[in-house]
DRENDO-1510 file (C-alpha; in Angstrom, 1 decimal, always signed):
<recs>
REC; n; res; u; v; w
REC; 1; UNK; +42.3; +6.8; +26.9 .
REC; 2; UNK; +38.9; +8.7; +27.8 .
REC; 3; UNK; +36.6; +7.6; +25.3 .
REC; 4; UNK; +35.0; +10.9; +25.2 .
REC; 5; UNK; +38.1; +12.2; +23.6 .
REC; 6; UNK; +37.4; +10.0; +20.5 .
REC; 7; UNK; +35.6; +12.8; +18.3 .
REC; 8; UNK; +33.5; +10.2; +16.5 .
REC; 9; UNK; +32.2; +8.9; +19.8 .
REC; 10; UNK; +30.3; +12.4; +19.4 .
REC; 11; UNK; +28.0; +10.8; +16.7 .
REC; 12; UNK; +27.2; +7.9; +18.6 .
REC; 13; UNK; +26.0; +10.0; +21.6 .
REC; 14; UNK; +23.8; +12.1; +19.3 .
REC; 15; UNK; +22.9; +9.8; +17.7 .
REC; 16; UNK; +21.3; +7.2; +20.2 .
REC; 17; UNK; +20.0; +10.1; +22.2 .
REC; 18; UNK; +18.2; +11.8; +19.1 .
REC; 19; UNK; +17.1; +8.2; +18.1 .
REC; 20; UNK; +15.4; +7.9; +21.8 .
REC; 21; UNK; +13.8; +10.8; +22.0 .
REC; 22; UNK; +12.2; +11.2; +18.5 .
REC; 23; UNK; +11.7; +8.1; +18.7 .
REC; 24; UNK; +9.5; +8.5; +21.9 .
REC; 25; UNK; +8.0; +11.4; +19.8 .
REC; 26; UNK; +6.3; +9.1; +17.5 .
REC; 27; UNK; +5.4; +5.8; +19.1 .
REC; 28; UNK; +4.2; +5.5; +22.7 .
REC; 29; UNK; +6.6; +3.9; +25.0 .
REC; 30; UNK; +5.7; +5.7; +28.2 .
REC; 31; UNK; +8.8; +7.3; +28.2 .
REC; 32; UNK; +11.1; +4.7; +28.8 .
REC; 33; UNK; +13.1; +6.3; +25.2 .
REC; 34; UNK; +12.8; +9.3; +26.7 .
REC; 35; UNK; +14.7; +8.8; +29.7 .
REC; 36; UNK; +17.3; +7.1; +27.5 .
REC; 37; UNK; +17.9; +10.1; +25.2 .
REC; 38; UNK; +17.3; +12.6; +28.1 .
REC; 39; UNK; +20.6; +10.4; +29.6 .
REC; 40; UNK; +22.8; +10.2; +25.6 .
REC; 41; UNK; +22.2; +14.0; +25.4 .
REC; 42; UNK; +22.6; +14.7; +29.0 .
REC; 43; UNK; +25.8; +12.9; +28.6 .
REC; 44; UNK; +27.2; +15.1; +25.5 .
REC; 45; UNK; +26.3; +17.9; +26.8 .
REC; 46; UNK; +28.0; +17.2; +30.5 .
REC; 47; UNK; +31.0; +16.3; +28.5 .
REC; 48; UNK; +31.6; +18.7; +25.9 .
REC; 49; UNK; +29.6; +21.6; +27.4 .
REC; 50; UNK; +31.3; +24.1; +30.0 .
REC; 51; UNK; +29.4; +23.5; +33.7 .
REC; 52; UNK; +27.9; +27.4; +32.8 .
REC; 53; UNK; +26.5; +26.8; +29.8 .
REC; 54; UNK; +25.5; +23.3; +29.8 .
REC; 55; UNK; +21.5; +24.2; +30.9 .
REC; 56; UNK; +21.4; +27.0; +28.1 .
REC; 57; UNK; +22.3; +24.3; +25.5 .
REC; 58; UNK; +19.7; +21.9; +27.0 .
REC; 59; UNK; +17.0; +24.2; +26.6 .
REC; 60; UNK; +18.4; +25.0; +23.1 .
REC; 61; UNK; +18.1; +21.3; +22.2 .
REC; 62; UNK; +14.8; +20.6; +23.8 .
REC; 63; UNK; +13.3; +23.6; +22.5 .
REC; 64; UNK; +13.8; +22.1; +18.6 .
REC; 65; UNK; +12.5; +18.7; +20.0 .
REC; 66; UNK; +9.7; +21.1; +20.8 .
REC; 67; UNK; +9.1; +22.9; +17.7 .
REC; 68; UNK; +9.2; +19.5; +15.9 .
REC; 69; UNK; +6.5; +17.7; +18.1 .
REC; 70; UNK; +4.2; +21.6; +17.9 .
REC; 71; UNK; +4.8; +20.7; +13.9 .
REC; 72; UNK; +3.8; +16.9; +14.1 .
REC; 73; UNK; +0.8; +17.7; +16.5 .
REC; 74; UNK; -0.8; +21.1; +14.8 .
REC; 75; UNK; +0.9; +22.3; +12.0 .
REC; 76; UNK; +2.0; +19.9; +9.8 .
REC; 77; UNK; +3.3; +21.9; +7.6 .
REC; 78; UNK; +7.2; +21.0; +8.4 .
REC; 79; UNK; +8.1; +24.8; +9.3 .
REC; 80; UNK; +8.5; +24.7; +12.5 .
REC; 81; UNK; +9.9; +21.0; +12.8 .
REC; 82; UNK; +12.8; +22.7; +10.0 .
REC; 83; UNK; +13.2; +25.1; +12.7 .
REC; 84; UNK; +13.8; +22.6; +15.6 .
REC; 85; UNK; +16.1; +20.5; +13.5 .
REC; 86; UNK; +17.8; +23.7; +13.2 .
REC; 87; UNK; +17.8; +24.5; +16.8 .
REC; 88; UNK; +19.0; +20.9; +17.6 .
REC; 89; UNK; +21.6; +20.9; +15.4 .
REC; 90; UNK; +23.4; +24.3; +15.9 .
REC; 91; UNK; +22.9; +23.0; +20.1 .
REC; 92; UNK; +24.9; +20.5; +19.6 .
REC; 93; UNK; +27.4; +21.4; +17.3 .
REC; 94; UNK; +28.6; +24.6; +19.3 .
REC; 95; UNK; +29.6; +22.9; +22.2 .
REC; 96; UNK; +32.3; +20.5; +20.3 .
REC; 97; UNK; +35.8; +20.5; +21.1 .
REC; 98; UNK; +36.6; +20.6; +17.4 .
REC; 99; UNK; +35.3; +21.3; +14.1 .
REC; 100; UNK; +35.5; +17.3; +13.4 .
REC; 101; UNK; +33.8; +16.2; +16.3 .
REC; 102; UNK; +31.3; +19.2; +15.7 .
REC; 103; UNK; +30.5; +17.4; +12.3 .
REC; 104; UNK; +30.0; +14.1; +14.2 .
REC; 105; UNK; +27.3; +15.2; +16.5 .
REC; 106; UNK; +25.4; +17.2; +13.9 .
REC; 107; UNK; +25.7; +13.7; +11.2 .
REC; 108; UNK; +24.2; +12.0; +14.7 .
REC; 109; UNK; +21.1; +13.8; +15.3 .
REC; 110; UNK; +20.7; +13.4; +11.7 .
REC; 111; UNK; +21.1; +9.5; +11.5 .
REC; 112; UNK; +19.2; +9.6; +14.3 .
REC; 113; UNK; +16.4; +11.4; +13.3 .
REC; 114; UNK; +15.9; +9.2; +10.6 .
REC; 115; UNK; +16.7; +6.0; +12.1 .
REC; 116; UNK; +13.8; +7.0; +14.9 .
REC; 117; UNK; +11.2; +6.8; +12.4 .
REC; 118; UNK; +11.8; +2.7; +12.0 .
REC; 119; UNK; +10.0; +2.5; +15.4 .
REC; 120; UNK; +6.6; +3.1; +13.5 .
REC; 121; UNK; +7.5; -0.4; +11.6 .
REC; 122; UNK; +8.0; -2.1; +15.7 .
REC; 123; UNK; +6.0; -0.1; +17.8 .
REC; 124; UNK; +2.6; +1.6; +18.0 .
REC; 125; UNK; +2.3; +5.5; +16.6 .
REC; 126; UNK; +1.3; +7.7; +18.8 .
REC; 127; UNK; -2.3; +9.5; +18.6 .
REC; 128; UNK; -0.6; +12.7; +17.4 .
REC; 129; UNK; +0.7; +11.3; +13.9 .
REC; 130; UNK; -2.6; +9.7; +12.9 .
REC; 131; UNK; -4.0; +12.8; +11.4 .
REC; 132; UNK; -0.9; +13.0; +8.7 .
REC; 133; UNK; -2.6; +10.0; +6.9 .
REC; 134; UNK; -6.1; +9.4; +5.5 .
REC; 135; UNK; -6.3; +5.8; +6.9 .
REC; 136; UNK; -10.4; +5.7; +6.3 .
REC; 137; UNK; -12.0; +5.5; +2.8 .
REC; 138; UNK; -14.3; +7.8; +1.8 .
REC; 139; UNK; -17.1; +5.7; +0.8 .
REC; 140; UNK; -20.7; +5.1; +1.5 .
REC; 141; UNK; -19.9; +2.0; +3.7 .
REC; 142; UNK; -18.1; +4.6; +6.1 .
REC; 143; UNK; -21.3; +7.3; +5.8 .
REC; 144; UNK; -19.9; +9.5; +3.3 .
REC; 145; UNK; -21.1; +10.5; +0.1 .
REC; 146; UNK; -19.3; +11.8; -3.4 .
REC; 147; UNK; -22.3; +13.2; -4.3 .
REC; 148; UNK; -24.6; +15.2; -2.3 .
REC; 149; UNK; -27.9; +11.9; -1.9 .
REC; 150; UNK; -30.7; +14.9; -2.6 .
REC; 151; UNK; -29.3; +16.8; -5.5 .
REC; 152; UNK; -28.3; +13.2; -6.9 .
REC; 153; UNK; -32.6; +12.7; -7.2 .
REC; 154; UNK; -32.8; +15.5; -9.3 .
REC; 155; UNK; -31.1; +14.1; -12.6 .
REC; 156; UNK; -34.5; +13.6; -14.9 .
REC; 157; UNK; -36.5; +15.4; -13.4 .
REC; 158; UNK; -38.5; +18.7; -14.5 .
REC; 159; UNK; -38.5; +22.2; -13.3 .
REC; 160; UNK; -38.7; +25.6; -14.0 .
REC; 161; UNK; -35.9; +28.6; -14.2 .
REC; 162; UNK; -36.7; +31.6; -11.3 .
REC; 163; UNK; -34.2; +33.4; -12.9 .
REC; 164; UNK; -32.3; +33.4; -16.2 .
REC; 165; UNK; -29.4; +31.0; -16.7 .
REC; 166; UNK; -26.9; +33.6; -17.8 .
REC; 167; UNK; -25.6; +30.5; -17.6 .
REC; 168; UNK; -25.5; +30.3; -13.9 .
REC; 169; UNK; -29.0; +31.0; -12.4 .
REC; 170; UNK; -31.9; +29.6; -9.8 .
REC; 171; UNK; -34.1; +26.8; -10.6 .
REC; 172; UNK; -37.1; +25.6; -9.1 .
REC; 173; UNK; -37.4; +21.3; -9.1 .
REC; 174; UNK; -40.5; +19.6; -6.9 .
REC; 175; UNK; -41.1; +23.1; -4.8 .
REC; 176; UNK; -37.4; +23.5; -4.2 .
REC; 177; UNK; -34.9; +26.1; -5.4 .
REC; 178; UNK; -31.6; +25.0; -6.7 .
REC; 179; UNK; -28.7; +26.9; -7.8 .
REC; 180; UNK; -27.8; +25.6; -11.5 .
REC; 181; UNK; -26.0; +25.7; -14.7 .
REC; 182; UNK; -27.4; +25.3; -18.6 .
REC; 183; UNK; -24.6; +23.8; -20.6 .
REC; 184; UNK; -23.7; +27.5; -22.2 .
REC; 185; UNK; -27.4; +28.2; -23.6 .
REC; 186; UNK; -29.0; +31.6; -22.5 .
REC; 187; UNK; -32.3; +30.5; -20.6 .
REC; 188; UNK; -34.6; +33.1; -19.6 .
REC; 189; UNK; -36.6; +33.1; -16.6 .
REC; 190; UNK; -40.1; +30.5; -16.7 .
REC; 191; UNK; -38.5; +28.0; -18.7 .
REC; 192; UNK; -39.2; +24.7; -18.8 .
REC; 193; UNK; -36.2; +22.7; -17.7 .
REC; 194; UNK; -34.9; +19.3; -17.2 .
REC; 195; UNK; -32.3; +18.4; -14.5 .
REC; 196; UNK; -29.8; +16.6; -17.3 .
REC; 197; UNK; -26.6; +16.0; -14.7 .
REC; 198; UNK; -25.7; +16.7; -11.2 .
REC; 199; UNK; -21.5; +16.8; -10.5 .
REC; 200; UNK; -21.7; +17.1; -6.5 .
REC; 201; UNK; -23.2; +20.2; -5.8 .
REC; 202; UNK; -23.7; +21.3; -9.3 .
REC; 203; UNK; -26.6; +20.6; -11.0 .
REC; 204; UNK; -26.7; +21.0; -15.1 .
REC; 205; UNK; -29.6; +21.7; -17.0 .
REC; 206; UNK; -31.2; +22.0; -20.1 .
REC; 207; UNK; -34.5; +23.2; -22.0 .
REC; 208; UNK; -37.3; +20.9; -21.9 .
</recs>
């Protein structure tokens, strides 16, 4: 008996070719998984596919796989790799003999779509995906700042208002104007004022 005629041999076809090629997606292996789910899918397609339609299904496929990598490398925003899945699912799904084996290959490009992202536990992620995680901290060690190192000076120190504090207004603080906030008072213009807390870029103050 032709093993292709087994419907559930449809899954593993899918499967192991969307496994590879994902797979190759996320973690660099030269494209040694890409030739293997180029030849799964290549496979599925040669076998389930008529010989005149087997190129438009193809591009059908590899246009999802493209729309997923486009997602992973500029959107990130999972529209577009919803759309590939999509795309890959409805290529391979038409082309069945039967509704059953149908079912098979779409439930393979599903396993292995997920399966595929166990190669980031083995192998190293490609470039692409790095930007989908914070991996550095944010902290002065690194050069970065939670608060802004000259407006951080300022707490204690005296000024004057340029404007009035309505309660937002300008300040003036060691020949330097500052954009501030009282703490709800009215201050009028050529008030005294001391710098009493500074919250990033915002800088609270009070009468002197």
């Amino acid at each position: 008996m032709d093993i292709l005629n087994l419907e559930w041999i449809a899954l593993v076809i899918t499967g192991f070719g969307t496994l590879f090629l994902i797979g190759e997606v996320l973690v660099n292996m030269r494209g040694f998984f890409a030739l293997l789910g180029i030849g799964f899918i290549t496979v599925y397609f040669g076998a389930y596919v008529e010989t005149g339609s087997v190129i438009l299904m193809l591009i059908i496929y590899f246009i999802g796989l493209l729309l997923i990598i486009i997602d992973g490398k500029l959107l990130n925003d999972g529209t577009l790799a919803t759309i590939g899945l999509a795309a890959m699912l409805t290529a391979v799904a038409l082309p069945a003999p039967n509704l059953t084996a149908g079912l098979y290959a779409v439930l393979g490009v599903l396993l292995g779509t997920g399966a595929s992202f166990l190669f980031l536990k083995v192998f190293k992620r490609r470039d692409m995906w790095n930007k989908l995680t914070l991996k550095d901290q944010l902290s002065t060690e690194a050069g970065y700042n939670s608060i802004n190192e000259t407006y951080a000076t300022l707490v204690d120190q005296e000024g004057v208002t340029l404007t009035d504090l309505r309660p937002v207004g300008t300040i003036r603080v060691n020949n330097k104007d500052y954009s501030a906030v009282s703490n709800g008072q009215w201050i009028t213009k050529g008030t005294s004022i001391r710098v009493a807390m500074v919250d990033g870029t915002k800088i609270l103050v009070e009468k002197q």
